[in-house]
ZADO-1210 file (C-alpha; in nm, 4 decimals, padded with zeros to 6 digits):
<atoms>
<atom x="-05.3284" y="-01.4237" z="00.7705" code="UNK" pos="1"/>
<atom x="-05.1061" y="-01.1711" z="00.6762" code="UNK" pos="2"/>
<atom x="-04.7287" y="-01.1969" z="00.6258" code="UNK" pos="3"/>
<atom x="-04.4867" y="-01.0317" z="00.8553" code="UNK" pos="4"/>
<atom x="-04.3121" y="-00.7407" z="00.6892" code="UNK" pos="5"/>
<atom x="-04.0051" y="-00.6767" z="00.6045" code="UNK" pos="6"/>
<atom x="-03.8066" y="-00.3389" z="00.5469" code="UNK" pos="7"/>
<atom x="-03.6658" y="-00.4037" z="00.1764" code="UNK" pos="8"/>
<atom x="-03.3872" y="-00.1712" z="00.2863" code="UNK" pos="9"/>
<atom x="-03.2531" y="-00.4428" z="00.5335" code="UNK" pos="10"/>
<atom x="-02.8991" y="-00.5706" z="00.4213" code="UNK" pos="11"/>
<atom x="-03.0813" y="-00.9394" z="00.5473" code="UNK" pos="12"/>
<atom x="-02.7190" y="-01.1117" z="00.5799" code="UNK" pos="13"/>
<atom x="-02.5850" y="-00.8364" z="00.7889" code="UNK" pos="14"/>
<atom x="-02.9235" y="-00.8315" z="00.9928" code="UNK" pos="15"/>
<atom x="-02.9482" y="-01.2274" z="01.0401" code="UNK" pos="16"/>
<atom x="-02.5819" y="-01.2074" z="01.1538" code="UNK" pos="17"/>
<atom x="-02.6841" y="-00.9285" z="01.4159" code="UNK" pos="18"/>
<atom x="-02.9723" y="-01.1591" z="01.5739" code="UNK" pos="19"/>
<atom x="-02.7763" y="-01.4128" z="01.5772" code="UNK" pos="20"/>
<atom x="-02.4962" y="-01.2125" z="01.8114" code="UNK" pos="21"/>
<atom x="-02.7610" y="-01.0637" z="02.0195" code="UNK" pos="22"/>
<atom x="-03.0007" y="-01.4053" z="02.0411" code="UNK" pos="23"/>
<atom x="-02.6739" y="-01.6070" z="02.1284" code="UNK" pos="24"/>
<atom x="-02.8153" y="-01.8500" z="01.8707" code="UNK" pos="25"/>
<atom x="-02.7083" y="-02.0714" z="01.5716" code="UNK" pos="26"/>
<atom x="-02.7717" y="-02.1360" z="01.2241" code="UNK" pos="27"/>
<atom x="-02.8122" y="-02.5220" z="01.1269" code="UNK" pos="28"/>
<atom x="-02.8597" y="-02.5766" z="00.7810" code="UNK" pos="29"/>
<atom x="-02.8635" y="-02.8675" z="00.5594" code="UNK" pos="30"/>
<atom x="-02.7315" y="-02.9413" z="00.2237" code="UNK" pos="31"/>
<atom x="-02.9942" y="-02.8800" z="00.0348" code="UNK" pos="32"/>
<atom x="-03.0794" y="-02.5444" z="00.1101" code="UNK" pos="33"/>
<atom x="-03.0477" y="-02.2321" z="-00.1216" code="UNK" pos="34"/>
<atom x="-02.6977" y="-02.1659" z="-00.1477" code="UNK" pos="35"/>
<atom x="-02.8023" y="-01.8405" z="00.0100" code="UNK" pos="36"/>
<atom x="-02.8758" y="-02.0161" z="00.3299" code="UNK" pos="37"/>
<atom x="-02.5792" y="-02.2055" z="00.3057" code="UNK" pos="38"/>
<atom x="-02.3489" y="-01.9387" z="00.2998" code="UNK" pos="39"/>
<atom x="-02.4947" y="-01.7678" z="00.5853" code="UNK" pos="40"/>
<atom x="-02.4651" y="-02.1329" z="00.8108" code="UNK" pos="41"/>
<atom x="-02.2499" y="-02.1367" z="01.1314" code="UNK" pos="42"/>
<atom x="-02.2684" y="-02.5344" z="01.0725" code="UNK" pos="43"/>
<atom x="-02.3571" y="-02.6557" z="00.7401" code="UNK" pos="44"/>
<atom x="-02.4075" y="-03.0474" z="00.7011" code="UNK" pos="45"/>
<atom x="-02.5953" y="-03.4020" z="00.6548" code="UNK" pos="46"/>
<atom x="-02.8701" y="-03.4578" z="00.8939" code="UNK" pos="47"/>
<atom x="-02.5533" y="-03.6719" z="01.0948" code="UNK" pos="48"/>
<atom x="-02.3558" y="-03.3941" z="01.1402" code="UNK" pos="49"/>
<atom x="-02.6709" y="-03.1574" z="01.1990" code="UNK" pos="50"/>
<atom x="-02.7759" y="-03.4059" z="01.5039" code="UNK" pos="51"/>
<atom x="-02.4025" y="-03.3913" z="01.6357" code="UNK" pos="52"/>
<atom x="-02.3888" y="-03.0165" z="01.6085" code="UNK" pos="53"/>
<atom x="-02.7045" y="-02.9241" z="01.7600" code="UNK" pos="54"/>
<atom x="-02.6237" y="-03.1503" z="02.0827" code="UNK" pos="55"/>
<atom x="-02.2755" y="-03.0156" z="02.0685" code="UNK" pos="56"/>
<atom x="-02.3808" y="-02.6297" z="02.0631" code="UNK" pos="57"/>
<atom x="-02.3498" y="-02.3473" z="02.3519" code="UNK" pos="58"/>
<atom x="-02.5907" y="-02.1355" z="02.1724" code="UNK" pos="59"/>
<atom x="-02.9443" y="-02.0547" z="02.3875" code="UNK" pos="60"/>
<atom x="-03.1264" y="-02.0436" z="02.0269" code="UNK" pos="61"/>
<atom x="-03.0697" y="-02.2638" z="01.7184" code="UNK" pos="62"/>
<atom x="-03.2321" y="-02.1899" z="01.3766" code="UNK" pos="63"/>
<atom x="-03.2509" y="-02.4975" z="01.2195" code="UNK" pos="64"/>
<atom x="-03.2883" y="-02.4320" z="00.8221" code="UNK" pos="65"/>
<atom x="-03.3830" y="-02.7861" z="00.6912" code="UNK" pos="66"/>
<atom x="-03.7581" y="-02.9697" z="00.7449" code="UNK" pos="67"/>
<atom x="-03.9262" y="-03.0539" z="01.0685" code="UNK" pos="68"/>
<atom x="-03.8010" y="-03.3716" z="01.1451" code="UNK" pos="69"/>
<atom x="-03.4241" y="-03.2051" z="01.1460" code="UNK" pos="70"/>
<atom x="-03.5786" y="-02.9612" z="01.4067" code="UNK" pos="71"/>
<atom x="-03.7323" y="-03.1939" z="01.6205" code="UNK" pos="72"/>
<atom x="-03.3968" y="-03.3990" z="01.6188" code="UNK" pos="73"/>
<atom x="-03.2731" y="-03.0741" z="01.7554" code="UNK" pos="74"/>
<atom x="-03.4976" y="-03.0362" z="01.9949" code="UNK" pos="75"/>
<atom x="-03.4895" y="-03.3500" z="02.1488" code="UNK" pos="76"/>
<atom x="-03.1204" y="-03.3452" z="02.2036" code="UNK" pos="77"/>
<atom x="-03.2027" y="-02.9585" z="02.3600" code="UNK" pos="78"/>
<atom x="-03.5165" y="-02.9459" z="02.5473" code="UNK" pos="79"/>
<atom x="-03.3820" y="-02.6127" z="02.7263" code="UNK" pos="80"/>
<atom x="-03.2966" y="-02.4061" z="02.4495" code="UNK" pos="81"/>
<atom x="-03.5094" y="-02.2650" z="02.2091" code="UNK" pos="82"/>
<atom x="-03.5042" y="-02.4314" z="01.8847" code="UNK" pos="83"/>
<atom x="-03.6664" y="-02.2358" z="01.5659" code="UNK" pos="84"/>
<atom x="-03.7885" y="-02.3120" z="01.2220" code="UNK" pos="85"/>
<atom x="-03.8061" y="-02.0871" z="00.9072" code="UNK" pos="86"/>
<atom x="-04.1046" y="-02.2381" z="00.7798" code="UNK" pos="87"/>
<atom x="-04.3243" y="-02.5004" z="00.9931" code="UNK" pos="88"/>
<atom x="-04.4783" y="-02.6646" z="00.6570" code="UNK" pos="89"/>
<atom x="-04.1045" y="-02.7780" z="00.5813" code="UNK" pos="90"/>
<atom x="-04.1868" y="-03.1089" z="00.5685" code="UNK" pos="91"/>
<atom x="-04.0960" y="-03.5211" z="00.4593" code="UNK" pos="92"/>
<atom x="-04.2351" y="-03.7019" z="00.2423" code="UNK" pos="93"/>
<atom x="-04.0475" y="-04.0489" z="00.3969" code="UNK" pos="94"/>
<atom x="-04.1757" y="-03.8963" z="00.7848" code="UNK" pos="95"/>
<atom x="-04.5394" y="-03.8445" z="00.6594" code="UNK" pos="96"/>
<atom x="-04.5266" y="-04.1226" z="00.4584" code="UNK" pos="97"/>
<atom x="-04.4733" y="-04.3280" z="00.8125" code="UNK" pos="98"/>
<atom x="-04.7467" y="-04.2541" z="01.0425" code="UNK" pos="99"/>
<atom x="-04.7065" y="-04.3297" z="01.3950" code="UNK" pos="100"/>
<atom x="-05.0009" y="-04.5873" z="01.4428" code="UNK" pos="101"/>
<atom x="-04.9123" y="-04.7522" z="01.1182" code="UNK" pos="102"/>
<atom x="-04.5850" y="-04.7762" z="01.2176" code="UNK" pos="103"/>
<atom x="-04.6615" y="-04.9381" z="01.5552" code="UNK" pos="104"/>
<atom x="-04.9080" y="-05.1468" z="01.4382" code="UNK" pos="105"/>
<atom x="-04.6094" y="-05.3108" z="01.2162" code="UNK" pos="106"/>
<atom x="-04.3820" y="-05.3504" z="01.4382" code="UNK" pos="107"/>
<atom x="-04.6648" y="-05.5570" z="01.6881" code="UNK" pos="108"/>
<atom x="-04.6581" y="-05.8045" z="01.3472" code="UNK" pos="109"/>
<atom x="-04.3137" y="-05.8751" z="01.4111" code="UNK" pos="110"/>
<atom x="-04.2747" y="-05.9077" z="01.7923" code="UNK" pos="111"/>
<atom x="-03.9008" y="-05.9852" z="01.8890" code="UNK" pos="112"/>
<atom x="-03.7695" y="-05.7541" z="01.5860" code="UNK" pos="113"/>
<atom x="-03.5075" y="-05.4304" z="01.6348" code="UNK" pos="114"/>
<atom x="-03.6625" y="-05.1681" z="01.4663" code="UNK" pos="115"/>
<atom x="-03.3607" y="-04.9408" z="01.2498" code="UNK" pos="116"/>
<atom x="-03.5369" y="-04.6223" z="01.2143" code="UNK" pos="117"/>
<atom x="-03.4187" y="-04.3445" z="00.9342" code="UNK" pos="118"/>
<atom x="-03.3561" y="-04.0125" z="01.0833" code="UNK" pos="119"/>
<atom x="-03.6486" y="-03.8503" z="00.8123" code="UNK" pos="120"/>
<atom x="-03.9465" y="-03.9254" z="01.0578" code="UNK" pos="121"/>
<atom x="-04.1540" y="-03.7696" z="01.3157" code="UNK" pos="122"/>
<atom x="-04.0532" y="-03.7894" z="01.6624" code="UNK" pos="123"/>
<atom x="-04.3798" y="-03.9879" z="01.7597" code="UNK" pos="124"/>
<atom x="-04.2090" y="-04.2583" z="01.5159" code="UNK" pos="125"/>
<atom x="-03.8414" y="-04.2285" z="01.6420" code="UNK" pos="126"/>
<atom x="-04.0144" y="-04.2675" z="02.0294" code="UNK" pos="127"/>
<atom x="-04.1366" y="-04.6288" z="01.8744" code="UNK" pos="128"/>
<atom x="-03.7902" y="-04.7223" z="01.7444" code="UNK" pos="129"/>
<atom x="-03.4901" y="-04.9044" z="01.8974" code="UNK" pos="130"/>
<atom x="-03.2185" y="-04.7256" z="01.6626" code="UNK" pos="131"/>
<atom x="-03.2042" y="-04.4195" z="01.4653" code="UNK" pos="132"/>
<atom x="-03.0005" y="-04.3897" z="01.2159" code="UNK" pos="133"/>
<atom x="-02.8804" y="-04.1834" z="00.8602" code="UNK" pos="134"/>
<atom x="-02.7551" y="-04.2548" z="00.5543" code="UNK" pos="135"/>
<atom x="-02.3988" y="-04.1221" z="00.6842" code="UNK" pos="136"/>
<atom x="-02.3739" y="-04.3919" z="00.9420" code="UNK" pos="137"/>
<atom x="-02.6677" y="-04.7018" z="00.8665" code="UNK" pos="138"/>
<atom x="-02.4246" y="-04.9651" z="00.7722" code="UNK" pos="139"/>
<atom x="-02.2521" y="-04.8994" z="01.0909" code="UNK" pos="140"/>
<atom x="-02.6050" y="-04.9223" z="01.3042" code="UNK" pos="141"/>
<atom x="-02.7268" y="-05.2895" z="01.1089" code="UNK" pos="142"/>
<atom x="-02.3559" y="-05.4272" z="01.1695" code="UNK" pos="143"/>
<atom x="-02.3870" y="-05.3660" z="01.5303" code="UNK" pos="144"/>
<atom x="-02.6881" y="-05.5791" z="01.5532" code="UNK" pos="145"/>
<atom x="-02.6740" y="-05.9140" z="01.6050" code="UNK" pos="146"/>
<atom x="-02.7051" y="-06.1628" z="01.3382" code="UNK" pos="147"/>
<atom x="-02.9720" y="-06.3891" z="01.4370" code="UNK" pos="148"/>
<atom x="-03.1622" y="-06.0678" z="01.4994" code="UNK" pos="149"/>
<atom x="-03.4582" y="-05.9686" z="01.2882" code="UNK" pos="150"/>
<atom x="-03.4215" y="-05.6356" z="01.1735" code="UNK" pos="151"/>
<atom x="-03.7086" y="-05.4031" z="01.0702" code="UNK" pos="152"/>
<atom x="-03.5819" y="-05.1162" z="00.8410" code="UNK" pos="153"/>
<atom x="-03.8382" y="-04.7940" z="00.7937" code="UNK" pos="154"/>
<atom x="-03.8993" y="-04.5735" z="00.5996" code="UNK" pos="155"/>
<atom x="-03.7310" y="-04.5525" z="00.3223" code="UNK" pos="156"/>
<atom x="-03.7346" y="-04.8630" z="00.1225" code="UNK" pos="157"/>
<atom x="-03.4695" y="-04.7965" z="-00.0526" code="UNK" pos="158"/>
<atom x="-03.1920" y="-04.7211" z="00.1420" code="UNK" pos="159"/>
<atom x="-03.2851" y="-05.0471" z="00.2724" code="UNK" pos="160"/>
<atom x="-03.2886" y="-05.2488" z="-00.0177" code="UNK" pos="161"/>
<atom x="-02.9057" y="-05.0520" z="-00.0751" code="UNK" pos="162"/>
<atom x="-02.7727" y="-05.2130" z="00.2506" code="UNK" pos="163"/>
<atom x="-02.9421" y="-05.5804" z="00.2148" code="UNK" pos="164"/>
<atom x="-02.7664" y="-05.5695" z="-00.0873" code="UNK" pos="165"/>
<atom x="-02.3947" y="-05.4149" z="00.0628" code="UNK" pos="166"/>
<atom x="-02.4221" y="-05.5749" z="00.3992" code="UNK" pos="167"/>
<atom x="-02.5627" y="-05.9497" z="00.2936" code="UNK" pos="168"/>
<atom x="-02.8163" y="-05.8854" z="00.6135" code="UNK" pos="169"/>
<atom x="-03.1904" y="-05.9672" z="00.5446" code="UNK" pos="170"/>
<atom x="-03.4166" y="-05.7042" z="00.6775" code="UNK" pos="171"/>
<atom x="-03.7803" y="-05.6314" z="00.6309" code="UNK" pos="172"/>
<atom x="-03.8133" y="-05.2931" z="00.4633" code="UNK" pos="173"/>
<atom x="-04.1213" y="-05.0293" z="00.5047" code="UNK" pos="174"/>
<atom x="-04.2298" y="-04.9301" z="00.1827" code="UNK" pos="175"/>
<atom x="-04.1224" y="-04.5733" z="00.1721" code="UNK" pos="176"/>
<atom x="-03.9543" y="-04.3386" z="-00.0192" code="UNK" pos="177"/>
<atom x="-03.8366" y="-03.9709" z="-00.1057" code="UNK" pos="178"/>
<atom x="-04.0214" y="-03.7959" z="-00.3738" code="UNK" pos="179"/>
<atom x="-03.6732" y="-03.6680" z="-00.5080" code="UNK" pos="180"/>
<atom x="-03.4903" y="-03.9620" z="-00.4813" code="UNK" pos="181"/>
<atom x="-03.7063" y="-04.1737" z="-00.6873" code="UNK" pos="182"/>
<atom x="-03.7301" y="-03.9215" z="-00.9617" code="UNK" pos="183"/>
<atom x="-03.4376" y="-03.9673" z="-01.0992" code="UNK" pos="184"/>
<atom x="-03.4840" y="-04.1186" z="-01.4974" code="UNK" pos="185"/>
<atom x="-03.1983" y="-04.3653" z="-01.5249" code="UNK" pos="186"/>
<atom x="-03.2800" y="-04.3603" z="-01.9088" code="UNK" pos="187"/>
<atom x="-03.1652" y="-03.9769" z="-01.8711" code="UNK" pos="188"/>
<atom x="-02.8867" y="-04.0143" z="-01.6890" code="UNK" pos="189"/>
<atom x="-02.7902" y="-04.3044" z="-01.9313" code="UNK" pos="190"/>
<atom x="-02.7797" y="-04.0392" z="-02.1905" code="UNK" pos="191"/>
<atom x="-02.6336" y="-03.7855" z="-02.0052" code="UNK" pos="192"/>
<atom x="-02.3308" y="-04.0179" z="-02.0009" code="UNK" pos="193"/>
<atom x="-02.3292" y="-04.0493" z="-02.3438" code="UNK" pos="194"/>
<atom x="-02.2676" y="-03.7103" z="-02.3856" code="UNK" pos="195"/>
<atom x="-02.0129" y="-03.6384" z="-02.0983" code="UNK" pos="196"/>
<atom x="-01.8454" y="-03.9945" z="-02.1204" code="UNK" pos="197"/>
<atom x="-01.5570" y="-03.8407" z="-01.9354" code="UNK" pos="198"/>
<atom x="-01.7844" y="-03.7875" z="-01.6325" code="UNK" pos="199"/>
<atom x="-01.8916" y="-03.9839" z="-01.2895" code="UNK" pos="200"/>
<atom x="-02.2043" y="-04.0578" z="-01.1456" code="UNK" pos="201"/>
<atom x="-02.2267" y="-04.0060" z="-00.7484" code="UNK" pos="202"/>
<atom x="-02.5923" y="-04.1147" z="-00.6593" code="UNK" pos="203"/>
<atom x="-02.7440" y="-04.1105" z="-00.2884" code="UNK" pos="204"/>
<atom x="-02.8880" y="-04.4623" z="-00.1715" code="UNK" pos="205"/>
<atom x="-03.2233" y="-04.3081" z="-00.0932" code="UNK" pos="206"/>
<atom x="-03.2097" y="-04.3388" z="-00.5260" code="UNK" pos="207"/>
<atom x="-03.3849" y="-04.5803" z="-00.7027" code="UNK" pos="208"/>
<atom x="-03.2085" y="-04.9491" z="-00.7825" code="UNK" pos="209"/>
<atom x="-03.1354" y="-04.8614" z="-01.1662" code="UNK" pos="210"/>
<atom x="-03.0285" y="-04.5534" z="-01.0890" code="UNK" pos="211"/>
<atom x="-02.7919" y="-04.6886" z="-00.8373" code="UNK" pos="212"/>
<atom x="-02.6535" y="-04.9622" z="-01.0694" code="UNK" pos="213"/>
<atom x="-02.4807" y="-04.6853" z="-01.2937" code="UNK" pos="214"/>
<atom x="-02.3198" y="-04.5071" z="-00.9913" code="UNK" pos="215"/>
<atom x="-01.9564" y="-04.4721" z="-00.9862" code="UNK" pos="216"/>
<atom x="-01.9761" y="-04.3632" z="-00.6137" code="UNK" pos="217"/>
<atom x="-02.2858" y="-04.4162" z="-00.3793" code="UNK" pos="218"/>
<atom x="-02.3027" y="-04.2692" z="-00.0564" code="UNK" pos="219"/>
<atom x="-02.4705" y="-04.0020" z="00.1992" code="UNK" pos="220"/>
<atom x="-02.4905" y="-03.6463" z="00.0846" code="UNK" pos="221"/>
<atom x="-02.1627" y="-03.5816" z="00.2814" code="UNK" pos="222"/>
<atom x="-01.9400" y="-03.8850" z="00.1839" code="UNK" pos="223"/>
<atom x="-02.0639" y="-03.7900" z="-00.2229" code="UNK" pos="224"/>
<atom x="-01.9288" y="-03.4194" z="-00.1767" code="UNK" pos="225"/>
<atom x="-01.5982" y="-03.5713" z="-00.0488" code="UNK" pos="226"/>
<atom x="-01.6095" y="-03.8115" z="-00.3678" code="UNK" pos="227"/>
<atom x="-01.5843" y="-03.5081" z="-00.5756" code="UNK" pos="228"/>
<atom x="-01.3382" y="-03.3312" z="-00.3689" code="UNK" pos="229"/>
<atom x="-01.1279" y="-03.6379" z="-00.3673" code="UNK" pos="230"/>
<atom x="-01.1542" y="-03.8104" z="-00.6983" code="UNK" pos="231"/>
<atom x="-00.9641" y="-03.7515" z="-01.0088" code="UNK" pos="232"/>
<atom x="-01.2336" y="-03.6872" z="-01.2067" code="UNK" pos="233"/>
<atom x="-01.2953" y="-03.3089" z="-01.3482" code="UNK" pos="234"/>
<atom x="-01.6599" y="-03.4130" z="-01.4218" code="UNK" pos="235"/>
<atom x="-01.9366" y="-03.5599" z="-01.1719" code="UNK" pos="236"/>
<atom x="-02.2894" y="-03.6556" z="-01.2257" code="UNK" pos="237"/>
<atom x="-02.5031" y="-03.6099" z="-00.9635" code="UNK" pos="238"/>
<atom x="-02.8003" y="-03.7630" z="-00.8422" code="UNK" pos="239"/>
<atom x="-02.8943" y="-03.6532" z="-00.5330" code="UNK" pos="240"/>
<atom x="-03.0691" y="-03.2802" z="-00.4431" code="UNK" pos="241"/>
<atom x="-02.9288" y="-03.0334" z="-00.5961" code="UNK" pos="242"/>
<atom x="-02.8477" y="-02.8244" z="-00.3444" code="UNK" pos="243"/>
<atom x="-02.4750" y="-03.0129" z="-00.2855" code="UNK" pos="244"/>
<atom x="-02.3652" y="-02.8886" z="-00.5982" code="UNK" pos="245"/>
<atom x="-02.3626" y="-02.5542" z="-00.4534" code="UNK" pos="246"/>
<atom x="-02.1055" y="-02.6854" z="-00.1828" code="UNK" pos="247"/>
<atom x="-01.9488" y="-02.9035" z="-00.4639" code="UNK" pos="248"/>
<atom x="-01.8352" y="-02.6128" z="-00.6929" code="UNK" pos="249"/>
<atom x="-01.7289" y="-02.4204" z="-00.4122" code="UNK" pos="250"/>
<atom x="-01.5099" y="-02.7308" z="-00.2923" code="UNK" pos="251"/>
<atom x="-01.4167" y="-02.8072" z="-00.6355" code="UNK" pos="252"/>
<atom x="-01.3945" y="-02.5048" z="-00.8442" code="UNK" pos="253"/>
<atom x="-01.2314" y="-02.5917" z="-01.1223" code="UNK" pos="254"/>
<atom x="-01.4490" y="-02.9037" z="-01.1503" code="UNK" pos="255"/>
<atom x="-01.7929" y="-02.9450" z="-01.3798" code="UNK" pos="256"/>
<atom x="-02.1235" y="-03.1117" z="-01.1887" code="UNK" pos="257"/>
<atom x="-02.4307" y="-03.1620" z="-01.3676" code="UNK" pos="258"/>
<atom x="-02.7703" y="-03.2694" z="-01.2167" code="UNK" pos="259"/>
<atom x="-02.8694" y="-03.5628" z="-01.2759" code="UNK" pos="260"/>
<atom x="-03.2423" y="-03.5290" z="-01.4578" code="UNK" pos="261"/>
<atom x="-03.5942" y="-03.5971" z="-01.3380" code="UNK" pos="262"/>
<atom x="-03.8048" y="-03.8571" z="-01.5461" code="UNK" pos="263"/>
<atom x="-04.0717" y="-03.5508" z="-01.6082" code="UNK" pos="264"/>
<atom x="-03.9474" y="-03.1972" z="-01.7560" code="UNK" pos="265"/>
<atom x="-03.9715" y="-03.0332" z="-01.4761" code="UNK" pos="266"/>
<atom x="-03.7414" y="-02.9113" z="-01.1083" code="UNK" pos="267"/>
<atom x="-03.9071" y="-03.2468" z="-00.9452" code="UNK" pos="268"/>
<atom x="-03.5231" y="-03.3412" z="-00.8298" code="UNK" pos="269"/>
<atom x="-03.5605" y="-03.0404" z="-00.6307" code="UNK" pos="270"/>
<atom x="-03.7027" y="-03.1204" z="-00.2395" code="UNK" pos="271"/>
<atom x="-04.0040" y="-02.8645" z="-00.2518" code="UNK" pos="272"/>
<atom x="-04.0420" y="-02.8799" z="00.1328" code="UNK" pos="273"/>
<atom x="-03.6384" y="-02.7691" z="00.1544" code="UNK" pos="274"/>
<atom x="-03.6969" y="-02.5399" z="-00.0746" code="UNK" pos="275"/>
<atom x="-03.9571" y="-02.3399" z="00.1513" code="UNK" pos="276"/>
<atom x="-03.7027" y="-02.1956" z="00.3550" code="UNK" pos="277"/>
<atom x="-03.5849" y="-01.8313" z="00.2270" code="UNK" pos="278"/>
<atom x="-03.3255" y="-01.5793" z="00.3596" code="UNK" pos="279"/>
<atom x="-03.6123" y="-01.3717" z="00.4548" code="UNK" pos="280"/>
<atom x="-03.7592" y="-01.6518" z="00.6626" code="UNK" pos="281"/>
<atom x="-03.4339" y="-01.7127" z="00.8339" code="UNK" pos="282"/>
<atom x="-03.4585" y="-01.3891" z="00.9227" code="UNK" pos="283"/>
<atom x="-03.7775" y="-01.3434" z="01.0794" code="UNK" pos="284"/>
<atom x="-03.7310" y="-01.7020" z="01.2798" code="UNK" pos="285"/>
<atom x="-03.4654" y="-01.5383" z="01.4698" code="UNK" pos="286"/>
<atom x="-03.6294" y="-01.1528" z="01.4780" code="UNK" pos="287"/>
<atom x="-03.9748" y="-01.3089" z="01.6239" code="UNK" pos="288"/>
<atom x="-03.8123" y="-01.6862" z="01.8185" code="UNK" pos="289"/>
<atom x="-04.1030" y="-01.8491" z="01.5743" code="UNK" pos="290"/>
<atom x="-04.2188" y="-02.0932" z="01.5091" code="UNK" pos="291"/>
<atom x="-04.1051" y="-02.3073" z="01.7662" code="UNK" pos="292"/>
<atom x="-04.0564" y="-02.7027" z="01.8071" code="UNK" pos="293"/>
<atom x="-04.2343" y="-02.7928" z="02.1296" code="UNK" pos="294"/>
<atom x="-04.2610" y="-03.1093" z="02.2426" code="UNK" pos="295"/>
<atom x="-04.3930" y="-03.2833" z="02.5149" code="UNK" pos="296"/>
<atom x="-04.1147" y="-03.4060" z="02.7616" code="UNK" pos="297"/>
<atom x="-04.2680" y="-03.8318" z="02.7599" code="UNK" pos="298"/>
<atom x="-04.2445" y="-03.8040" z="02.3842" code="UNK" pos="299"/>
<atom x="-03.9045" y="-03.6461" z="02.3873" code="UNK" pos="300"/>
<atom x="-03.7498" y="-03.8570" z="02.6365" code="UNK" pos="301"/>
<atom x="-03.8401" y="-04.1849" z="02.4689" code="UNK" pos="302"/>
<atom x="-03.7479" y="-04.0563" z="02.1587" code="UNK" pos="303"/>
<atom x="-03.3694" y="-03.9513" z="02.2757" code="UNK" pos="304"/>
<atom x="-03.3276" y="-04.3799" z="02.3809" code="UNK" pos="305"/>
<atom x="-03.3261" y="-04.4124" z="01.9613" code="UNK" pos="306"/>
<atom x="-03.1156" y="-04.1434" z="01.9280" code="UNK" pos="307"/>
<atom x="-02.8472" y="-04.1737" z="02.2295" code="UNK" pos="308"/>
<atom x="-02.8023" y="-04.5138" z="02.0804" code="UNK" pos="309"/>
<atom x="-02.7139" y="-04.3838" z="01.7503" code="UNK" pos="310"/>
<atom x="-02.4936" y="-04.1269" z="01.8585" code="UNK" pos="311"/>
<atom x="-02.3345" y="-04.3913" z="02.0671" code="UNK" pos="312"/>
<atom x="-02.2610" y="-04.5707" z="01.7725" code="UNK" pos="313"/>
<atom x="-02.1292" y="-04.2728" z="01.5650" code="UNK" pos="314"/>
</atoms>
């Protein structure tokens, strides 16, 4: 199939803030997109703050520039508006690492459990769950459940492990996790610190255990960029996508942030499914209104109980 075209003579900023006048829509995007992207946002955030905007918004269209499960989220909490994607291959490797039938089939093997559901999975999963929940607010979500409550945590395995460990609260974990995340070489970043011994290391909890264990700060994407705004420190580590720094250094300009390196020698600490999204895309999602999230109003509706409750709770 052949791409759509584009006229190269197109000022694409200029025209993407046109459509977006004329459309009545919005611009989501998430952290980790090309700084491009970024700068071109109306709301620019964690997947948290991306759920609360996109049920807070006026707009008849939103663009959502982050991966499908974002989108969905967005489209759940706005089943009349038109809700559009740069790139429909955008994916998660936590969400397809979860599929739906797997995913009930586990919870059946532990009847009586509340199932704590991360944010990165397909709506068929978060329609299964009792709470959804991100890294921004999880601690928050586990608390709220009883004690004498078994709690099933999914996807990512470990985020979970992260808040056994911080919270003292036994949960059984699904054994996922984010092909970024856990590419992080602690042995490199070990080194790294040897040579800027002056500097911090911020780390997501989607991160591996070692890699955690030499953090300064751990936290979501958003509570690391306020680290960095906030702390003393002139020099900062970081191990989480690389696409916060570009928020970082405009936060912090007079401040030095390195990425934190992949095991292999290659960009593997960059999310490839992020990373699909382009300026030019953007563009043509709100030129065209496509792709569009559809879903089917049963799934959607039992998906927004998960959801509602987290919101509640945030």
């Amino acid at each position: 199939m052949n791409e759509p075209r584009i006229d190269p003579r197109l000022d694409l900023v200029d025209e993407i803030q046109r459509l977006k006048r004329e459309r009545n829509a919005v611009l989501l995007a998430h952290y980790y997109q090309e700084g491009e992207i970024q700068d071109v946002a109306d709301f620019l955030g964690d997947s948290l703050q991306l759920a609360q905007a996109a049920k807070a918004t006026q707009a008849d269209v939103i663009c959502f520039a982050g991966v499908h499960f974002m989108a969905e989220t967005a489209k759940i909490l706005n089943p009349e508006k038109i809700v559009v994607v740069p790139d429909l291959a955008a994916g998660c490797s936590l969400a397809d690492g979860c599929p739906v039938d797997r995913f009930r089939a586990w919870r059946e093997r532990h009847p009586g459990a509340v199932s704590i559901t991360y944010i990165n999975c397909s709506a068929e999963v978060k329609a299964e769950s009792d709470y959804i929940c991100t890294s921004s607010n999880a601690e928050k979500i586990v608390r709220a459940i009883p004690a004498d409550q078994e709690i099933l945590f999914a996807p990512d395995k470990n985020l979970g492990r992260f808040l056994v460990q911080k919270l003292g609260r036994p949960m059984t974990l699904w054994q996922g996790s984010c092909i970024v995340h856990e590419t992080f070489s602690e042995r490199k970043i070990v080194a790294l610190r040897e040579r800027h011994p002056d500097a911090k290391v911020v780390a997501h909890p989607e991160c591996e255990e070692a890699v955690l264990r030499l953090a300064d700060f751990v936290g979501s994407t958003t509570a690391l960029l306020k680290f960095t705004i906030d702390d003393a420190a002139r020099k900062f580590i970081v191990a989480t996508e690389p696409g916060i720094v570009h928020q970082m250094k405009k936060a912090s300009p007079g401040k030095e942030f390195l990425d934190a390196p992949p095991e292999g020698n290659c960009a593997c600490n960059e999310c490839p499914h992020m990373k699909l999204n382009s300026l030019e895309k953007v563009y043509l999602a709100l030129r065209d209104l496509a792709p569009r999230i559809e879903l089917a109003t049963d799934l959607r509706e039992r998906a927004q109980v998960a959801i509602d409750r987290m919101m509640a709770l945030s």
